[in-house]
KOLMAR-301270 format. One line per 10 residues: for each residue x, y, z of N, C-alpha, C, O. Coordinates in steps of 0.1 Angstrom, whole numbers, plus 5000, padded with zeros to 4 digits. Layout:
BEGIN
X Y Z X Y Z X Y Z X Y Z  ...
END
This chain:
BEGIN
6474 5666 1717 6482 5658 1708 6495 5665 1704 6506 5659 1706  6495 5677 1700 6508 5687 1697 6505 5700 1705 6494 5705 1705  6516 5705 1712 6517 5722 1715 6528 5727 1707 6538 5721 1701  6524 5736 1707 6538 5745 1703 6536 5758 1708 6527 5765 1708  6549 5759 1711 6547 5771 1726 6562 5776 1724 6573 5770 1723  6556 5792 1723 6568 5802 1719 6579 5803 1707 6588 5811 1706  6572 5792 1697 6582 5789 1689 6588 5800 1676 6582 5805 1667  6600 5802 1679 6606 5810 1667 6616 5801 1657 6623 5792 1660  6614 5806 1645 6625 5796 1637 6627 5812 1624 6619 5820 1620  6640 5809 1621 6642 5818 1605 6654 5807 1597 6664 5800 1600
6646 5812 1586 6654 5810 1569 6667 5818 1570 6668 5830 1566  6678 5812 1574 6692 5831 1573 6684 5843 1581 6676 5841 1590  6687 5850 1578 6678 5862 1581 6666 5867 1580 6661 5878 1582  6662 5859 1576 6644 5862 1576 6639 5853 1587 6643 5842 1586  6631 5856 1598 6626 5850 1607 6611 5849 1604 6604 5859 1603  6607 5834 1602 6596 5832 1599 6585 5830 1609 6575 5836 1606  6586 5823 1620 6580 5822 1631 6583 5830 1639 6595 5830 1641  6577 5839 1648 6582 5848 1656 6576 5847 1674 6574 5856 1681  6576 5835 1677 6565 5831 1687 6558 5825 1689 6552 5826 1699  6555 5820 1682 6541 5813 1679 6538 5799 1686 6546 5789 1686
6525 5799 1693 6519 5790 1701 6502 5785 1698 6492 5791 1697  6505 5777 1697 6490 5765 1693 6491 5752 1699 6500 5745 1703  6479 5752 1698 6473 5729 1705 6467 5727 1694 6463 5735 1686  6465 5714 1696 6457 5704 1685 6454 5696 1687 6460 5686 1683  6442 5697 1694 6438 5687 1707 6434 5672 1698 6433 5672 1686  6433 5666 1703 6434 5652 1703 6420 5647 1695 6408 5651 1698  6422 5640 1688 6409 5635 1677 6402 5646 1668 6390 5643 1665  6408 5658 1665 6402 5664 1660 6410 5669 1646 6422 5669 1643  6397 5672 1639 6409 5681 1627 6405 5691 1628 6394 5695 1630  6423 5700 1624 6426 5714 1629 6432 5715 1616 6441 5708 1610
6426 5728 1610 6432 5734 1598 6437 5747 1603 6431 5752 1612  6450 5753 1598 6464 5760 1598 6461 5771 1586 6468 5770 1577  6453 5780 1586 6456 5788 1574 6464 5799 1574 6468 5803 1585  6467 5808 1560 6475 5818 1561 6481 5819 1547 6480 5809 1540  6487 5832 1542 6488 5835 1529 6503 5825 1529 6510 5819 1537  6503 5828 1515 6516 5820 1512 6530 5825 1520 6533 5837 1522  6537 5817 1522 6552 5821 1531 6546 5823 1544 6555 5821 1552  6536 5825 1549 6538 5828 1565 6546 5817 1576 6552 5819 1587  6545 5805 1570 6554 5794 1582 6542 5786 1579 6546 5793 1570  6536 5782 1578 6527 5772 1576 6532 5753 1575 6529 5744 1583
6538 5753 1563 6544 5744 1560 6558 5740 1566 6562 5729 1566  6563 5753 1571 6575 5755 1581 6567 5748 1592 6566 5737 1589  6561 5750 1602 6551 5745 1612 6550 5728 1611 6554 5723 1622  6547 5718 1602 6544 5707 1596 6559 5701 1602 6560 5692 1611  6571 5709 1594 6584 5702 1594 6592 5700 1609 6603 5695 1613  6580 5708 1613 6592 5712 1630 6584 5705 1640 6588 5701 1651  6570 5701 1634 6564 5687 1645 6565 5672 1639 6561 5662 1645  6569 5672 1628 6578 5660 1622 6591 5659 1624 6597 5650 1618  6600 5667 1632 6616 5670 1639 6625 5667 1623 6635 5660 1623  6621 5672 1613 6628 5675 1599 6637 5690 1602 6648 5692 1598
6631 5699 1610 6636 5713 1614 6636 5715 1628 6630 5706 1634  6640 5723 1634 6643 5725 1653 6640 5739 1651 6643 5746 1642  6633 5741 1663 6630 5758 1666 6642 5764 1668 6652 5759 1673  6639 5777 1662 6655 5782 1671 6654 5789 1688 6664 5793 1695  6641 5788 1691 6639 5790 1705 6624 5784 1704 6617 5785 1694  6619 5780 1715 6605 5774 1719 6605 5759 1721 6616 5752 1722  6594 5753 1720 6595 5743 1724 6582 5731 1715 6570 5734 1715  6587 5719 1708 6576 5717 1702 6569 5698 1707 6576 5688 1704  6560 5696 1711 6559 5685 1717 6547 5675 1707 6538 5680 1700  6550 5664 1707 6538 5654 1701 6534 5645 1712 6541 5638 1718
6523 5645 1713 6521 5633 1724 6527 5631 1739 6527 5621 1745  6530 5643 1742 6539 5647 1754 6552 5645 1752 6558 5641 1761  6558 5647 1741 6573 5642 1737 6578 5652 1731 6575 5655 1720  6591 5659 1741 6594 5670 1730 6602 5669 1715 6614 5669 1716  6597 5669 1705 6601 5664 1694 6613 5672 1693 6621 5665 1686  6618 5685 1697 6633 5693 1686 6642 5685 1699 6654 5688 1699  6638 5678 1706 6650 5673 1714 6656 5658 1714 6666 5656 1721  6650 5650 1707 6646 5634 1702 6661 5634 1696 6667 5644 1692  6667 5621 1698 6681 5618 1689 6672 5610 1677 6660 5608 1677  6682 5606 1668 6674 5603 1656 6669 5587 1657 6662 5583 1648
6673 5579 1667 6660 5565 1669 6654 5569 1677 6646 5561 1681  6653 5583 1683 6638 5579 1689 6625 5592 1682 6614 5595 1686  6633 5597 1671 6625 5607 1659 6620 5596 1652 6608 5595 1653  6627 5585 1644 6626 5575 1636 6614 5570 1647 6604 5567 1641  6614 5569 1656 6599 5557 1662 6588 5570 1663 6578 5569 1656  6589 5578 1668 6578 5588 1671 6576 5590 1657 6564 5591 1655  6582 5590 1645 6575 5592 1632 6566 5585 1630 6556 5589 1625  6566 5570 1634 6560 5560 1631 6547 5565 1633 6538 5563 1625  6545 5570 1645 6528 5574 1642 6522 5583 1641 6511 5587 1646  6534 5592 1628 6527 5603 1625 6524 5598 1604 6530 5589 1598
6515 5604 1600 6514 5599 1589 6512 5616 1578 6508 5627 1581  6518 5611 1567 6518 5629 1559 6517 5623 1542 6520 5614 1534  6508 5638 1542 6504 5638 1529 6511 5653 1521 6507 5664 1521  6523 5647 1515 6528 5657 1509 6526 5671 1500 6527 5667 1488  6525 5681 1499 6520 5693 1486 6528 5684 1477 6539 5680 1478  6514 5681 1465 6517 5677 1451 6519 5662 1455 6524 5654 1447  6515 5658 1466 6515 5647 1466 6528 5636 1467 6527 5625 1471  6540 5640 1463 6552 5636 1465 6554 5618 1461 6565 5611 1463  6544 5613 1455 6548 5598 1447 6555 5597 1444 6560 5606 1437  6566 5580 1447 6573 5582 1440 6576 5577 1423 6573 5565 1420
6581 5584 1413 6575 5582 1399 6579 5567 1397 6571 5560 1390  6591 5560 1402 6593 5549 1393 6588 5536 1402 6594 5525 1401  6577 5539 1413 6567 5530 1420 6553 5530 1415 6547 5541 1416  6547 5519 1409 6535 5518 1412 6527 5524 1418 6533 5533 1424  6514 5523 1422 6507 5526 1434 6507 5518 1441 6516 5521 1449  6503 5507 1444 6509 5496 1452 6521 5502 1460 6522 5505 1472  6529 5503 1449 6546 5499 1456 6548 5512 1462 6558 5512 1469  6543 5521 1462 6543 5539 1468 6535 5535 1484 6539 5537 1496  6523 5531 1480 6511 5527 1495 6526 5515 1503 6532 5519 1513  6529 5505 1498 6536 5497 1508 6545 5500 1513 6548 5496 1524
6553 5511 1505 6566 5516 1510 6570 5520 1526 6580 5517 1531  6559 5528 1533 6562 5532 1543 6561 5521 1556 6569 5522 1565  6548 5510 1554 6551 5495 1561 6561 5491 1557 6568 5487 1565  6565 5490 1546 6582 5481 1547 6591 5486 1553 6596 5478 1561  6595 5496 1553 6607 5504 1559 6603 5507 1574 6613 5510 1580  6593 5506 1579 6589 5508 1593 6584 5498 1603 6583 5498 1615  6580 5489 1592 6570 5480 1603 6577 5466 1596 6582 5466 1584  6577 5455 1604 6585 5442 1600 6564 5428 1599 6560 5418 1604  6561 5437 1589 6547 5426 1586 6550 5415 1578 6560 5414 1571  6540 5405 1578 6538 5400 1563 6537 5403 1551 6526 5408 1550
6541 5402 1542 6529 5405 1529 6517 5405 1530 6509 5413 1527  6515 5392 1534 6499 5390 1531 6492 5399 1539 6480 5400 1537  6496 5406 1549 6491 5419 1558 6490 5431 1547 6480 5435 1541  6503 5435 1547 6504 5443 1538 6498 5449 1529 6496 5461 1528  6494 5435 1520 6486 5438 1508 6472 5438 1509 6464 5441 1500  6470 5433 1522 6453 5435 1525 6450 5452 1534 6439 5457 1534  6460 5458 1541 6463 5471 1542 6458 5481 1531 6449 5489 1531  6466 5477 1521 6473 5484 1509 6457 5486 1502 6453 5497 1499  6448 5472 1500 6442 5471 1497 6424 5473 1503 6413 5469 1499  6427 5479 1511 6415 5484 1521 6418 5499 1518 6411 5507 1511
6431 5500 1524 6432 5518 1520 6428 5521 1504 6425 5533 1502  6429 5515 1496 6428 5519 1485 6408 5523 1481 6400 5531 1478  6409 5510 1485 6392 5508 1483 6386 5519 1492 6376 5525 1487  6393 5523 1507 6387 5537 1507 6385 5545 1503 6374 5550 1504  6396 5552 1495 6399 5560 1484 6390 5562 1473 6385 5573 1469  6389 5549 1470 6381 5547 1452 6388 5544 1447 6387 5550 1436  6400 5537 1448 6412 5535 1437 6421 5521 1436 6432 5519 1431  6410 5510 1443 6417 5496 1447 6414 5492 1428 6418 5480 1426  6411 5496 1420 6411 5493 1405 6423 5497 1395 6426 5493 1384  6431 5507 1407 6446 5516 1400 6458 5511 1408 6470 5515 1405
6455 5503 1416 6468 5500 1423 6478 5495 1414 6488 5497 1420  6481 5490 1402 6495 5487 1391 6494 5499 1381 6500 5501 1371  6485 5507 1385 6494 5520 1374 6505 5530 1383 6507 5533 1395  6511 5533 1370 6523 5542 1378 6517 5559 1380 6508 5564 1373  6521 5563 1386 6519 5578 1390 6516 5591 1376 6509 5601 1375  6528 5582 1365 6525 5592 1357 6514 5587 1347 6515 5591 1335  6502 5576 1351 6492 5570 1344 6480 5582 1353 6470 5587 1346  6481 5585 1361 6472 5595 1370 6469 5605 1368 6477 5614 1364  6454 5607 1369 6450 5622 1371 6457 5630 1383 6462 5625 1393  6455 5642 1380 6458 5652 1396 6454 5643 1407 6462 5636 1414
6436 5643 1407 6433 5638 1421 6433 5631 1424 6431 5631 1436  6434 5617 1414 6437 5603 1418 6448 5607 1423 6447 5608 1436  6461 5610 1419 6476 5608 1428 6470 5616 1442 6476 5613 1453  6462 5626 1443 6459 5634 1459 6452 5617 1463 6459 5611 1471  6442 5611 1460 6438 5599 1471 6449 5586 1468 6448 5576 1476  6455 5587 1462 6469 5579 1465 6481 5583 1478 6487 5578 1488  6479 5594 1474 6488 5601 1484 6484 5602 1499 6492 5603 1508  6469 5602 1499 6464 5603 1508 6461 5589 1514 6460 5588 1527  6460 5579 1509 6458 5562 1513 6475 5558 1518 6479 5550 1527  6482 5566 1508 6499 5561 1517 6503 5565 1533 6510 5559 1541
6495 5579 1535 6495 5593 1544 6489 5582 1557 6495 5582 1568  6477 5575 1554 6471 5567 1567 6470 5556 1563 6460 5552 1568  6477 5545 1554 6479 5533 1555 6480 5525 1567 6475 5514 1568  6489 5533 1577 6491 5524 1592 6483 5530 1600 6490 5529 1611  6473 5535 1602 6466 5540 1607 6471 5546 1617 6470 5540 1627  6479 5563 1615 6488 5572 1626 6478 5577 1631 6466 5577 1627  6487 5581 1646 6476 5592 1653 6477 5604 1651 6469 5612 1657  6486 5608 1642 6488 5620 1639 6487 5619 1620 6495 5612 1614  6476 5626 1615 6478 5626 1599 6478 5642 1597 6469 5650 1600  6490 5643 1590 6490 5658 1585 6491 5660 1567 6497 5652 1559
6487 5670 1563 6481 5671 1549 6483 5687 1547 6476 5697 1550  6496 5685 1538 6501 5694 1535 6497 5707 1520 6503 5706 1509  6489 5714 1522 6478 5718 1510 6474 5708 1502 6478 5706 1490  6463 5699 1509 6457 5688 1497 6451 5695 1489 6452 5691 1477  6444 5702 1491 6435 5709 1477 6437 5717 1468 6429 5722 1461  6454 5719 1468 6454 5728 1452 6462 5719 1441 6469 5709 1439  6453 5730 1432 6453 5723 1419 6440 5715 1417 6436 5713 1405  6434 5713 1425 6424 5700 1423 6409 5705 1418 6404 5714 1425  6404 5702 1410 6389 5702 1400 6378 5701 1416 6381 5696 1426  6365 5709 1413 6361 5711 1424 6354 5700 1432 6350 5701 1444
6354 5686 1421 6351 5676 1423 6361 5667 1436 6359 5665 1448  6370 5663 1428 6381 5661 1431 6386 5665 1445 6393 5659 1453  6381 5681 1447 6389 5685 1459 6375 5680 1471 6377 5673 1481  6365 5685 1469 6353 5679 1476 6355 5661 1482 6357 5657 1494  6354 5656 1471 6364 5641 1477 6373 5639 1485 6371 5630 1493  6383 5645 1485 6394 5646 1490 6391 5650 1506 6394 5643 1515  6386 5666 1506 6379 5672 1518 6370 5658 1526 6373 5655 1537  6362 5652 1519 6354 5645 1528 6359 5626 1534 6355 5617 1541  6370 5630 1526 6380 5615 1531 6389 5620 1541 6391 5611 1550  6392 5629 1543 6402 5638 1552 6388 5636 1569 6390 5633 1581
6379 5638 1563 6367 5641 1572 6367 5631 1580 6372 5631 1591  6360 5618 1572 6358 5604 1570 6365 5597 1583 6362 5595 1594  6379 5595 1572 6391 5588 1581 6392 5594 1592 6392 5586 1601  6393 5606 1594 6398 5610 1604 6389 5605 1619 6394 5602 1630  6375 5604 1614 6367 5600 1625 6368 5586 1625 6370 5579 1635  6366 5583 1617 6367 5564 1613 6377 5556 1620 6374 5544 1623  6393 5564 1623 6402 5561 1623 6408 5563 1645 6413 5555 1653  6402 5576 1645 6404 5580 1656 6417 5587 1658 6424 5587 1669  6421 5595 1643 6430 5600 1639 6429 5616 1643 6419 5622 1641  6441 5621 1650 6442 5641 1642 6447 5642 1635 6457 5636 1632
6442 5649 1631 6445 5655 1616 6446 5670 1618 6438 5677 1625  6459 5673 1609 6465 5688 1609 6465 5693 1596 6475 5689 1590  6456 5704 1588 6455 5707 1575 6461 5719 1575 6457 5728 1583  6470 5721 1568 6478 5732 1563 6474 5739 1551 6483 5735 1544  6468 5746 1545 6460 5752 1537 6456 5769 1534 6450 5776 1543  6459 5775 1522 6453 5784 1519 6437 5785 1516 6432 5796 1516  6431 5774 1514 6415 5771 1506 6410 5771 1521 6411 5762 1530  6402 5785 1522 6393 5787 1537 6379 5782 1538 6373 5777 1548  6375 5787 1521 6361 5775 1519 6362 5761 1522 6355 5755 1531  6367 5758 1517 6364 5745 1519 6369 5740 1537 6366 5731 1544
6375 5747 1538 6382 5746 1553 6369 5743 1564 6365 5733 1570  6365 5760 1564 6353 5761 1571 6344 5748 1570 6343 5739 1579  6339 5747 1559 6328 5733 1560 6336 5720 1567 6330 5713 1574  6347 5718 1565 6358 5706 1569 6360 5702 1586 6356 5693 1592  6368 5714 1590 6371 5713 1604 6365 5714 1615 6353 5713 1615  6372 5715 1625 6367 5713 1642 6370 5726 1647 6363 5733 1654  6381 5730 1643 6391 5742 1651 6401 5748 1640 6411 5743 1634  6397 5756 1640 6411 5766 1625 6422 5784 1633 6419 5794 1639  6435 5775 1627 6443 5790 1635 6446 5796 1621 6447 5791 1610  6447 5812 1624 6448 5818 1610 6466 5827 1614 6467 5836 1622
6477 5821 1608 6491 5826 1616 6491 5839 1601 6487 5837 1590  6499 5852 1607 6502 5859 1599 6515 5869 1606 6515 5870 1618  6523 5874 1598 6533 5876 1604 6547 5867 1615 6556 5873 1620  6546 5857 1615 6545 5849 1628 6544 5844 1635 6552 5835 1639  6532 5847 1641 6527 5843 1651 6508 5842 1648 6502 5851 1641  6501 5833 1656 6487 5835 1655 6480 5845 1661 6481 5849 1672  6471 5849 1649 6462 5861 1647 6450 5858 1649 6442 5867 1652  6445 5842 1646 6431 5843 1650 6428 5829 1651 6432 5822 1641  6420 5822 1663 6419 5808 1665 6402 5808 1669 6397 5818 1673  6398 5800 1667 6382 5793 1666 6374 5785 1659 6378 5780 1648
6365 5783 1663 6353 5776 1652 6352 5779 1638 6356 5791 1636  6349 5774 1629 6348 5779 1620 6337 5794 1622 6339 5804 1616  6327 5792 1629 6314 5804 1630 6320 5813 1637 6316 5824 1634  6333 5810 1649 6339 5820 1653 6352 5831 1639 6354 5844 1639  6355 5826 1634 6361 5831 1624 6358 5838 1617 6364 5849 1615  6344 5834 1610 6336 5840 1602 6333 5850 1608 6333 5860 1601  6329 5853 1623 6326 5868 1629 6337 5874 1635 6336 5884 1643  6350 5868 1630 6360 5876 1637 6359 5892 1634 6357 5894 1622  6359 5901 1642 6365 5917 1636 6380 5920 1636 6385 5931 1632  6388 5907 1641 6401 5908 1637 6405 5910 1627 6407 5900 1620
6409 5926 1619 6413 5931 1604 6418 5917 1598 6411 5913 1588  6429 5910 1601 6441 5902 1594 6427 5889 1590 6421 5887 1580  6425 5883 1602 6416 5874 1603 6406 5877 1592 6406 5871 1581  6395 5890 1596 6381 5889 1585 6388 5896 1570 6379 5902 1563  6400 5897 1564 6405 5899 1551 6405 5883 1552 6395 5878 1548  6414 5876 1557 6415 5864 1550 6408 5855 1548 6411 5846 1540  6395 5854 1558 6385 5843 1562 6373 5848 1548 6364 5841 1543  6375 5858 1546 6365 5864 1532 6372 5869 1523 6366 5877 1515  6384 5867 1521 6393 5868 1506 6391 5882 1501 6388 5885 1489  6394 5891 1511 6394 5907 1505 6409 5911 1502 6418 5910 1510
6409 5915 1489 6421 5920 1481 6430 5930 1492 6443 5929 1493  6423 5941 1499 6425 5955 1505 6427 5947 1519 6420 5937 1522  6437 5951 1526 6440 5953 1546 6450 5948 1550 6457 5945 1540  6454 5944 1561 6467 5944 1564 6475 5934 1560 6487 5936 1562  6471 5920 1554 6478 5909 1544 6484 5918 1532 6476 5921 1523  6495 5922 1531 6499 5926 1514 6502 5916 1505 6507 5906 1508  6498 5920 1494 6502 5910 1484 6518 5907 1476 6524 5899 1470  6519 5922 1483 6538 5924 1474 6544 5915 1483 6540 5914 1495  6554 5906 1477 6564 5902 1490 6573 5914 1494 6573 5923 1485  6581 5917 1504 6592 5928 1507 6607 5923 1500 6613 5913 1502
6609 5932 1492 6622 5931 1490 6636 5930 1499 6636 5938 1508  6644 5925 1499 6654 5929 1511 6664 5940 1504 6668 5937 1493  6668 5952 1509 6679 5963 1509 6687 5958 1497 6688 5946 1496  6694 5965 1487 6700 5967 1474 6713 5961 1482 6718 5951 1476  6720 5964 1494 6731 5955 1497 6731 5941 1502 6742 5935 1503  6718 5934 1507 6717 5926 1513 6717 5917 1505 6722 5906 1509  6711 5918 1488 6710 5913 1479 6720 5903 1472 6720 5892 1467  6729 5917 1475 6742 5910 1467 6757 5907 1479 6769 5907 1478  6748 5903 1491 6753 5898 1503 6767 5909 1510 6776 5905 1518  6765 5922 1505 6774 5932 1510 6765 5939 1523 6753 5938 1525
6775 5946 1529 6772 5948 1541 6772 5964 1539 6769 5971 1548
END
């Protein structure tokens, strides 16, 4: 469903991706882990064509997405579906009016379609009872399965879910984890989880890449993971404080700071 082959991208001078190559084969969910800042979420934006590699190549569906002019990004979006960090509601929509939003502006339905969409997805969720409260009427995890009923309302073939589980009560995130599960087979959806939460990962997925530095460091099963002897891999797959992930970020040079040379 997606490659990404050789891809480099940087922030100014910081190069965040440094090569990096992965698949995400088709009907499956594939979780993305890695400490905070590795490209993670950078990765997300460059197979939704929001960012362009600065060398490599990134494809959806056999379609190379960094090369699309913008009506045929706009149609290839159409069947991708995303679930924002923090959920990204918008505050002065309803729930209702947040779930319809992406069929109105994309798809030319009825209402009465619409609202029976709007209203299945919800009932998936557990939340066809909240649809006229507004966002700031919400718990945390209610807005994560709001967010997540807008994410596959049209039922994409691509659903990506951008750290669904932080912040969330262990309840809450459990839910969430097993609706991600659910749909995804229900639907005949892939799904792409972007995430630091490796617990919950492991029980979740099909296939997990662990990127560090730039590029991927360790790809497999969840059971292959867990026996990785890859240093980077078995620190992060078992949350050890000590090895080659540091916790400091690097500073950049006293001149670089103050943009002198």
């Amino acid at each position: 469903m997606v490659e990404i082959s050789g891809v480099r991208f940087n922030y100014g001078e910081r190069e965040v991706l440094k090569g990096l190559n992965l698949k995400i084969p088709r009907g499956k969910v594939v979780a993305i882990l890695g400490a905070s800042g590795c490209g993670k979420s950078t990765l997300l934006r460059l197979i939704g064509g929001q960012d362009r590699p600065a060398q490599g190549t990134v494809t959806f569906d056999g379609q190379p997405v960094h090369e699309l002019d913008a009506d045929s990004l706009y149609q290839l979006r159409r069947r991708m579906g995303m679930m924002f960090q923090a959920g990204g509601l918008f505050t002065d929509l309803s729930v209702y009016e947040n779930i319809a939003f992406p069929l109105r502006e994309n798809f030319d339905l009825p209402e009465g379609l619409i609202r029976s969409l709007i209203l299945m997805k919800l009932h998936v969720v557990g939340l066809r009872g909240a649809r006229d409260l507004m966002p700031s009427e919400l718990s945390g995890g209610m807005a994560r399965r709001v967010a997540l009923a807008r994410a596959i309302v049209h039922d994409p073939m691509l659903a990506m879910y951008d750290e669904p589980f932080a912040g969330l009560d262990p309840i809450s995130l459990n839910v969430i984890a097993d609706l991600i599960r659910q749909l995804n087979d229900a639907l005949g959806t892939t799904s792409i989880i972007v995430t630091y939460d490796v617990s919950e990962s492991l029980k979740l997925v099909d296939y997990l890449y662990v990127i560090a530095d730039g590029v991927v460091v360790g790809a497999g099963t969840p059971e292959e993971m867990l026996a990785s002897d890859n240093p980077v891999v078995h620190q992060f797959v078992h949350s050890e404080p000590d090895g080659p992930i540091p916790f400091h970020y690097p500073a950049l040079p006293i001149a670089a700071q103050f943009g002198l040379k």
